[in-house]
C-alpha positions in Angstrom: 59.2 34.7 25.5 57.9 38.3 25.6 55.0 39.6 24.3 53.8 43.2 23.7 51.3 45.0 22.1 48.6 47.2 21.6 45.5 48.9 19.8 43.4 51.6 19.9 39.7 51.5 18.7 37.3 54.7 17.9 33.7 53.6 18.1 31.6 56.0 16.3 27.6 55.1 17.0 24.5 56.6 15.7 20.8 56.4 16.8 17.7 57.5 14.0 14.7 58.5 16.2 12.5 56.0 17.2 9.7 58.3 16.1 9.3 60.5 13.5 10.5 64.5 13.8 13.0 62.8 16.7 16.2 64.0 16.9 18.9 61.0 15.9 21.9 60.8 18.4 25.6 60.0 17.8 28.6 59.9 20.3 32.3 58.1 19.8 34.0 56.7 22.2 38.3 56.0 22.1 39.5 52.8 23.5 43.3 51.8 24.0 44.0 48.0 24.8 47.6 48.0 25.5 49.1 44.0 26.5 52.2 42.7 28.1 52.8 38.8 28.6 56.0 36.8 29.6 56.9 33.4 29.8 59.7 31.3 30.7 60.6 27.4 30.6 62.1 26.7 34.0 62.6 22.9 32.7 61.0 21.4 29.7 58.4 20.3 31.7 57.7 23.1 34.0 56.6 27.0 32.5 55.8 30.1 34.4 53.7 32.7 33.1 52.4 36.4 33.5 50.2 38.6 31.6 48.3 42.2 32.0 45.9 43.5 29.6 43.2 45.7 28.9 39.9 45.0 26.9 36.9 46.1 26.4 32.9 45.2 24.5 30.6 47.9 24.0 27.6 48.3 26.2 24.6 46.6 26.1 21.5 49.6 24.9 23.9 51.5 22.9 22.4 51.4 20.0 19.5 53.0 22.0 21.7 55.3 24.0 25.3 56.3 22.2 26.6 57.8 25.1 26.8 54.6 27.2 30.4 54.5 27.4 32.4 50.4 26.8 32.6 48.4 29.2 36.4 48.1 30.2 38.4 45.6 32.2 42.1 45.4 33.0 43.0 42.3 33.5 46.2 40.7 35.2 46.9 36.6 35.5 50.2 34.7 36.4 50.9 31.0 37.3 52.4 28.1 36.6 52.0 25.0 34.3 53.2 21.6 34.1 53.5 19.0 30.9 54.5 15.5 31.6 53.6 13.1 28.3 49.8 13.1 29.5 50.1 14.8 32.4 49.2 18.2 32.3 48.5 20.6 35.4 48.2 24.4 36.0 47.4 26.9 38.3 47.1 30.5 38.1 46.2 34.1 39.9 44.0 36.6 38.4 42.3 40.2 38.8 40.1 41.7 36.9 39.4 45.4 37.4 35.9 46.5 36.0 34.9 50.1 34.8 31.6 51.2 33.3 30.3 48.0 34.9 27.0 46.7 33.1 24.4 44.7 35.8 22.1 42.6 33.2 18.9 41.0 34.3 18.4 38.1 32.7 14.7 38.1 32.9 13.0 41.3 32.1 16.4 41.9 29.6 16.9 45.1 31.1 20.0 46.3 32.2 22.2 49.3 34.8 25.1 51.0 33.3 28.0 52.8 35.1 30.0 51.4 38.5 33.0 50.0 38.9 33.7 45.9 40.1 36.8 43.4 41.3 36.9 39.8 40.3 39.9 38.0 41.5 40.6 34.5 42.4 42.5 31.0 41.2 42.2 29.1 38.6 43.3 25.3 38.6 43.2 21.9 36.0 44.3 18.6 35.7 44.4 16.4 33.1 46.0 12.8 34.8 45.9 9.6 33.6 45.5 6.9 36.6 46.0 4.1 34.6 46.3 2.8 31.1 42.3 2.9 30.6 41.3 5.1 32.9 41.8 9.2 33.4 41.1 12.0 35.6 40.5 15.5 34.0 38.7 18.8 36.2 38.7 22.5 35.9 38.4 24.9 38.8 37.4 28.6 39.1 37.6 30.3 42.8 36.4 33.6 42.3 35.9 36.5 44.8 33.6 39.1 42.3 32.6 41.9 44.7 31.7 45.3 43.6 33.7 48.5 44.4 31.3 51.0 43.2 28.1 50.2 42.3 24.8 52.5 43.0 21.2 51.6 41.7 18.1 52.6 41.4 15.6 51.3 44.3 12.4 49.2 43.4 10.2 52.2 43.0 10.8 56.0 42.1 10.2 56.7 45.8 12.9 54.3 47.0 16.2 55.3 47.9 19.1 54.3 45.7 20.9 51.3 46.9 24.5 51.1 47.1 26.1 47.5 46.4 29.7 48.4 47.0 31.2 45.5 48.8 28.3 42.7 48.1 28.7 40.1 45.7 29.1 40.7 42.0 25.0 39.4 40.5 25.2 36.1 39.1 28.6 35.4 39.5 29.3 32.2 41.5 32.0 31.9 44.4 33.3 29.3 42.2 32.7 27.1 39.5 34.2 23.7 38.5 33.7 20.4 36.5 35.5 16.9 37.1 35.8 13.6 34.9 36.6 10.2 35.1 37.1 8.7 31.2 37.9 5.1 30.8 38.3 2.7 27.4 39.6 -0.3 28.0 42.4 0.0 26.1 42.6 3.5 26.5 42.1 4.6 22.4 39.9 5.8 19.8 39.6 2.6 18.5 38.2 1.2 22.2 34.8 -0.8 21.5 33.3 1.2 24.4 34.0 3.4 26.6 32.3 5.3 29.7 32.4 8.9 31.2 30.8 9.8 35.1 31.4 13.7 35.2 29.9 16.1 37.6 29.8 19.9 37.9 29.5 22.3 40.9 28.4 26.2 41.1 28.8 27.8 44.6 27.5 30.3 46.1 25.9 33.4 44.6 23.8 36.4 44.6 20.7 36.7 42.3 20.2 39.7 40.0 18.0 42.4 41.8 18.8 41.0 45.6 21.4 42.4 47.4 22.7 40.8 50.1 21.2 37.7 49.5 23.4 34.4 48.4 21.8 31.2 47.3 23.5 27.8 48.2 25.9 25.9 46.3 24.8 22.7 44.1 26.6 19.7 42.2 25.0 17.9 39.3 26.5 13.9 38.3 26.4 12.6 34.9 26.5 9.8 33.2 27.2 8.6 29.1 28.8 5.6 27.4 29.7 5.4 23.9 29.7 1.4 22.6 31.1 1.3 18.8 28.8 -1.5 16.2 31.6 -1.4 13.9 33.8 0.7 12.2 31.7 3.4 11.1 28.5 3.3 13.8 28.1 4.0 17.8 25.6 4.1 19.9 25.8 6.7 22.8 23.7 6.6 26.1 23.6 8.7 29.1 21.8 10.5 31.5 22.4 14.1 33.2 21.5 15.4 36.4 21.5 11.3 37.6 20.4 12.1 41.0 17.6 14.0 39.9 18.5 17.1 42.0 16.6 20.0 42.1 18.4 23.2 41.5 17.7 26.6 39.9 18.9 27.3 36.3 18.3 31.2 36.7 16.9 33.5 40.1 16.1 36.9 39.0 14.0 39.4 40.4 12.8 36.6 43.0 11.9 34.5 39.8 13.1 31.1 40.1 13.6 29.1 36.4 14.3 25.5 37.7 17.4 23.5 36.3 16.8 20.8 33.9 15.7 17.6 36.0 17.3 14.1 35.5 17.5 13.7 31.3 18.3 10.5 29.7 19.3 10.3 25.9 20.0 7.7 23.7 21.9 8.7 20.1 22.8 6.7 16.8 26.1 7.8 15.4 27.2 7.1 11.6 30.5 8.5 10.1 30.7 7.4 6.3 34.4 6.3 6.2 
């Protein structure tokens, strides 16, 4: 199968002073997103896949400032996937080429315009069952996000500017990834209860407004059980961040917002049949 197509966008975008006798801005801005995908059964089990693309979002502040220009990425992906009754399985290659990068800080909501970045990496899942009440689902994202042109302003007027080509793309981990472990005893809907242990993991990365500096890597484990009253009622239970670990939701600016701490919640669940 062979996909192709295509847009183009004009974004027109106009500012009324912020005071009165202002002047009110305007600027427009022409975006093509051209795509091209392929794939191709090797068996009816296995496919390959391959995609380029370009897309884009308009800039953070322009509403402010009509001359920020989108935010553009060209993105290219290809891998394999495998379907097997309830097995499934992939794995794929990606690179993303960033123009007009946009560095965001989360805490004072302000925000740098202009640069250029590279994210590239792996992606992998699983979805396996590894017996007939139990299965074994996880996502994985390996990602190498480094800038390739990237100048900002220093901390004070009289600071030099500081060039981030070649660190670590802000806030974006070295990888990210979740697994699960499901089981119902008889491995349905209709199971009178069932239990879920998950966990997640965020590697290492580089908080907004530091560069040069990467925080250490973390994993969280959850709990939750559902147990059914009857047709029509549940109960769930569970508890996140189990072993209570301390980690930080958000570092910006050497600000540290800390990560939720270990939660427990208990729900009552009604579906009128």
């Amino acid at each position: 199968r062979l996909d192709i197509g295509g847009r183009y966008d004009v974004l027109d975008t106009r500012s009324t002073p912020a005071v009165a006798g202002g002047d009110a801005t305007s600027d427009s801005h022409g975006v093509l997103s051209p795509k091209l995908g392929a794939l191709v059964h090797v068996t009816s089990a296995i496919s390959l896949y391959a995609n380029a693309s370009r897309g884009f979002r308009s800039t953070d502040g322009v509403l402010a400032d009509p001359t920020l220009a989108p935010i553009t990425v060209w993105a290219y992906e290809s891998g394999v996937k495998m379907n097997v009754d309830q097995f499934t399985a992939s794995a794929d290659l990606f690179r993303m080429n960033v123009s007009n990068e946009q560095t965001f800080n989360p805490l004072t909501a302000g925000s740098i315009s202009g640069g250029a970045s590279r994210r590239q990496g792996v992606e992998l899942g699983l979805h396996a069952p590894v017996s007939s009440f139990a299965t074994l689902s996880g996502n994985w994202t390996f990602n190498d996000a480094r800038y390739t042109n990237q100048v900002v302003p220093g901390d004070d007027p009289d600071s030099p500017p500081v060039v981030l080509n070649g660190l670590r793309v802000y806030n974006t981990a070295r990888y990210i990834g979740s697994a699960a472990l499901d089981i119902s005893p008889n491995g349905s809907a209709s199971s009178p209860w069932d239990l879920r242990v998950s966990g997640n993991w965020v590697g290492p990365y580089s908080p907004f407004d530091e560069p040069g500096v990467v925080l250490g890597a973390y994993g969280l484990l959850h709990a939750a059980a559902s147990v059914r009253v009857n047709a029509s009622t549940s109960v769930d239970f569970g508890a996140r961040n189990l072993l209570d670990r301390p980690y930080p939701e958000l570092v910006a600016d050497h600000i540290v917002s800390p990560g939720e701490p270990r939660s427990l919640y208990v729900a009552l669940r009604y579906k009128s049949l």
